[in-house]
N, C-alpha and C positions, 0 to 999 in steps of 0.2 A: 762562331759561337752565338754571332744575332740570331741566325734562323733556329738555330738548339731554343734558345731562349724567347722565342717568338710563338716556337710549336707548343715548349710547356705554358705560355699564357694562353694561348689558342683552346689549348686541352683541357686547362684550370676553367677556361671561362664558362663552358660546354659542362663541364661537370658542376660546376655552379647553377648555371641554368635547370640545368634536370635536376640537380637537387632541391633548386628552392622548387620546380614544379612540383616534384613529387612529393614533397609537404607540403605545399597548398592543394592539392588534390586529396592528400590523407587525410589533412584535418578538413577537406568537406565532410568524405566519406564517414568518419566518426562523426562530425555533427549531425549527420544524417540518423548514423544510429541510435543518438541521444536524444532525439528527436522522435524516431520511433519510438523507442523504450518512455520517452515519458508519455507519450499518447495514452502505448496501452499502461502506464500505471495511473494515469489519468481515468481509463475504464473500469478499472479492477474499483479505483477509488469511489468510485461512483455505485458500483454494485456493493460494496461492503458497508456506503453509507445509508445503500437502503435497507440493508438485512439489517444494518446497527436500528435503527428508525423502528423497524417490526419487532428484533426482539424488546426494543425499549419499552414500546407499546404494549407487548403481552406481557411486559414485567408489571407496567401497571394497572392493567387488567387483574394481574393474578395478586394484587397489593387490596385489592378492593373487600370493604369488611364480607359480602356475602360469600363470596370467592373464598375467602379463606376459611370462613363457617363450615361451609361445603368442605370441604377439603379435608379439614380437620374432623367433621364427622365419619366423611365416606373414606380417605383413604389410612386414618392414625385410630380409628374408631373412638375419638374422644368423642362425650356425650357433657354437653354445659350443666352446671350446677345448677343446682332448685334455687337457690338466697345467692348471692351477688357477693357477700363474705363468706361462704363456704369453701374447704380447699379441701378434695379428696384425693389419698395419697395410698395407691395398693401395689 
């Protein structure tokens, strides 16, 4: 019954061993891919805070009193009153 009970510790130990390796192997492997994945959202970040940056910029370009002058003449055809208390209403 010793060598019976010798063999399953022999075997328990062996399956221990490869078990703990192969979850310290796995969780490299995943940190690896967490690692890649934040890189490139680390990229992405980077390009969306430039576009954020541009459109901010043409928002306030297009906030600017001439810009809107324009605008409202050329694309709404409004045309500004003659007297500054004038309100025309058709």
């Amino acid at each position: 019954m010793d060598g019976l009970i010798g063999y399953i510790c022999r075997v328990l130990a062996v399956v221990g061993v490869v078990g703990m390796t192969t979850v310290y192997v796995w969780s490299k492997v995943e940190s690896g891919g967490v690692a890649q994945r934040m890189a490139t959202a680390k990229g992405q970040l980077s390009i969306l805070d430039e576009e954020r940056s541009k459109l901010l910029a043409a928002v306030d370009r297009s906030k600017l009193p001439g810009v809107l002058r324009q605008r409202a003449a050329d694309d709404l055809h409004m045309v500004a009153p003659e007297s500054p208390g004038q309100v025309l209403i058709r």
